[in-house]
C-alpha positions in Angstrom: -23.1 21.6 2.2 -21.6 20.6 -1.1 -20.3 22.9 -3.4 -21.9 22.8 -7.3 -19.2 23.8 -10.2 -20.6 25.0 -12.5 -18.9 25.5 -15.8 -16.7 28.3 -16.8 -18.7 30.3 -19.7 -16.3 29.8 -22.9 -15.1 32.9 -24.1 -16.6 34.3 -27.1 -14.5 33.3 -30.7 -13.6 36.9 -32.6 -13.9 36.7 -36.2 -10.7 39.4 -36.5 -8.6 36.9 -34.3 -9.3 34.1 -36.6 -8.8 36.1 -39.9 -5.3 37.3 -38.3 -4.4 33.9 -37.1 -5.5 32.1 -40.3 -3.4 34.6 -41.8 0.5 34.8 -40.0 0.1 31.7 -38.2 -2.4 29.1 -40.5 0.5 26.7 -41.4 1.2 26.0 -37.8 -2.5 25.6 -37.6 -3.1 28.1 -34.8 -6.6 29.3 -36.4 -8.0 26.0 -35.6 -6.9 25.4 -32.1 -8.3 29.0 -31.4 -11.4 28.1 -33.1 -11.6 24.4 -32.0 -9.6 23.7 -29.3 -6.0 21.7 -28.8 -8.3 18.3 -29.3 -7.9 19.6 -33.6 -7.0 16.7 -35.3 -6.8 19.0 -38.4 -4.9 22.0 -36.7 -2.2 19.1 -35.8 -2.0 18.0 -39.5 -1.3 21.2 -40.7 2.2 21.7 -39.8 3.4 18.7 -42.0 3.1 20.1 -45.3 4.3 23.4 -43.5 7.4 21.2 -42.7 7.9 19.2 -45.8 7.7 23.1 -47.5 10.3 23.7 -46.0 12.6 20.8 -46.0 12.0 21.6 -49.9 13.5 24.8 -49.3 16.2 23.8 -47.4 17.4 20.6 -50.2 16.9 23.4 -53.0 19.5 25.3 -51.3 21.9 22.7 -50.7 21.5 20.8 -54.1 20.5 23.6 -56.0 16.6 23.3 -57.9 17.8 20.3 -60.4 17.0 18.3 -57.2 13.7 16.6 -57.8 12.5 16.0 -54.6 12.6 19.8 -53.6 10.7 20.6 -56.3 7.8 18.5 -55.3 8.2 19.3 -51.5 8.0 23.6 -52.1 4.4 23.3 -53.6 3.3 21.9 -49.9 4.5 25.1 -48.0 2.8 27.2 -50.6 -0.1 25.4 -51.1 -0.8 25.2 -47.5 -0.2 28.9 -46.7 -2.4 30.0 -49.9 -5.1 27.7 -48.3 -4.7 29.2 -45.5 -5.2 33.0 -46.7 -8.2 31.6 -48.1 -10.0 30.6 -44.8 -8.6 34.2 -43.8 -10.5 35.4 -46.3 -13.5 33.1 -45.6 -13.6 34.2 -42.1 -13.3 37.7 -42.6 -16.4 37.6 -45.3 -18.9 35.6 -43.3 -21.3 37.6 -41.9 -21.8 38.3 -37.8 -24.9 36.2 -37.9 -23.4 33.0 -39.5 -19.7 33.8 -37.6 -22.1 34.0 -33.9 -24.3 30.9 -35.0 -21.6 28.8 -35.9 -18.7 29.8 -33.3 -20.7 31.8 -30.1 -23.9 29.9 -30.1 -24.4 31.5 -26.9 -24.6 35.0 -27.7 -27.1 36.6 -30.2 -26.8 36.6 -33.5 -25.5 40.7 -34.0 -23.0 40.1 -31.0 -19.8 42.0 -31.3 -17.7 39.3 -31.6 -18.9 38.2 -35.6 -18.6 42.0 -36.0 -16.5 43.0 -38.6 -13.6 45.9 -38.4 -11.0 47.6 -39.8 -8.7 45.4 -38.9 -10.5 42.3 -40.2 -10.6 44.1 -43.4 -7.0 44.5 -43.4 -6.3 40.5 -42.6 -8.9 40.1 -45.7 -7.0 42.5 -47.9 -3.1 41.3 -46.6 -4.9 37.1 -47.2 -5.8 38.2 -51.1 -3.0 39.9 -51.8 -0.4 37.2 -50.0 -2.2 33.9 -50.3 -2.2 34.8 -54.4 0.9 35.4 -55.2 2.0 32.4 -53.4 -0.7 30.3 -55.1 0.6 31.5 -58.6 4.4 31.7 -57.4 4.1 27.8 -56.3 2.0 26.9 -59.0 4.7 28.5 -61.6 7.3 27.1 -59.9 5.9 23.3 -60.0 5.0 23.8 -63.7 8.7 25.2 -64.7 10.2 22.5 -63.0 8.1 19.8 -64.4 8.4 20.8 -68.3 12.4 21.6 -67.6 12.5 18.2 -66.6 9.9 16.8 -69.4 12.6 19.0 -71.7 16.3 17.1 -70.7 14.5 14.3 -70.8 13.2 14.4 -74.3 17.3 16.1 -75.3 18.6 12.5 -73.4 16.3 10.2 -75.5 16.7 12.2 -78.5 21.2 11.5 -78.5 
């Protein structure tokens, strides 16, 4: 008598798990492995600007921020965890029939896993209230830098 596998049912995707992941661990891309799998190309791209963020970080503290390559390298880390508060948000806001259809095709359309709670709420609120000021704080921060330098430049051909 041979033995049928049969598949094991994938577990059902929680739309508060995602918002939280998307959240604290977005720039390491774990909201897309939990969504789509290890096979992500896109949750395996996401650490790179994550890194070169922070290899920004790191040369604007050893050669101060007159160094230009820092100043182009910090925007990455901020821009990638602002878009990452965004799909937090994104998450967090779709609605239990569009989370289920999309993620838990299996289950109907009200299941409780697209439901949203208190604490999906909160990763909605903590996503606004972080991913914007590190939008504005990295967009600031490029802009300064830029018209500093547009600034020396324009004082060393004007000598």
């Amino acid at each position: 008598m041979s033995a049928v596998l049969t598949p094991k049912p994938a577990r059902a995707k929680r739309k508060t798990w995602a918002a939280w992941l998307a959240f604290l661990g977005g720039p390491l891309g774990l909201h897309r492995f939990y969504l789509h799998g290890p096979g992500d190309l896109l949750g395996w791209l996401l650490p790179i600007p994550t890194a070169l963020g922070l290899y920004g970080i790191e040369r604007a503290r050893l050669y101060g921020l007159d160094d230009h390559l820092s100043w182009v390298l910090i925007p990455c880390l901020g821009f990638t965890v602002a878009g990452c508060a965004l799909m937090a948000i994104i998450y967090g806001l779709q609605t239990p029939e569009k989370w289920n259809a999309r993620h838990n095709p299996g289950l109907a359309p009200d299941a409780r896993p697209g439901q949203t709670s208190w604490f999906t709420v909160a990763a909605v609120v903590a996503s606004l209230f972080f991913g914007a000021t590190v939008l504005m704080s990295s967009i600031v921060f490029s802009f300064q830098r830029y018209f500093e330098h547009q600034i020396e430049a324009g004082r060393m051909i004007s000598q």
